[in-house]
N, C-alpha and C positions, 0 to 999 in steps of 0.2 A: 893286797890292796883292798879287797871287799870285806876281809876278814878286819880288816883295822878300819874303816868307815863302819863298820857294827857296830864295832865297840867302843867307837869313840862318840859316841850322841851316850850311850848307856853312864858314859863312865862323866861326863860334861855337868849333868843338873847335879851332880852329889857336892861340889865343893861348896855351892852357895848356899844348900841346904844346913852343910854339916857346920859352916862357920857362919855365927850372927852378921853385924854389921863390924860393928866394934875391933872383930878381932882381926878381921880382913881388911882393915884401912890401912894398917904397915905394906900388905899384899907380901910382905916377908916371913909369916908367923900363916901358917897353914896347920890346919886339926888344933889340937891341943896339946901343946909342948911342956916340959916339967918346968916348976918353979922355978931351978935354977936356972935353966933356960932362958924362962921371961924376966928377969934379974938380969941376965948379962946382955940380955936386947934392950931390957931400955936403959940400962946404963949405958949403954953402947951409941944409943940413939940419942939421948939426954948430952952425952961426951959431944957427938959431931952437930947438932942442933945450938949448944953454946961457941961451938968454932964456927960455926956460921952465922950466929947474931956477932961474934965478937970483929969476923972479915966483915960481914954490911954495916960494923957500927963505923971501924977503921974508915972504911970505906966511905961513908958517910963526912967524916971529920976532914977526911982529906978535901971531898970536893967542895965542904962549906967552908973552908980557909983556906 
């Protein structure tokens, strides 16, 4: 228990340090990952981001008629 309260303040300030703003706004993309990597994230994210404008557009249509 004392042994891991140590180390957990030590180990705490390093993630906001290591990552800018930018890259920690997904909060899913932690250090820096390879290219292909970030390729299939935001495809990935890009893909579920258009099913969700395309359900609140539906969505939309439906309650205005």
């Amino acid at each position: 228990m004392n042994g891991y309260g140590v180390g957990f303040p030590k180990q705490a300030p390093r993630p906001p340090t290591k990552t800018p703003g930018p890259k920690q706004r997904n909060g899913i993309i932690v250090g820096v990952p390879s290219r292909l990597e970030m390729q299939a994230l935001t495809l990935s994210v890009a893909m579920s981001t258009r099913r969700i404008t395309y359900f609140s557009v539906s969505l939309f249509r439906l309650s205005t008629t």
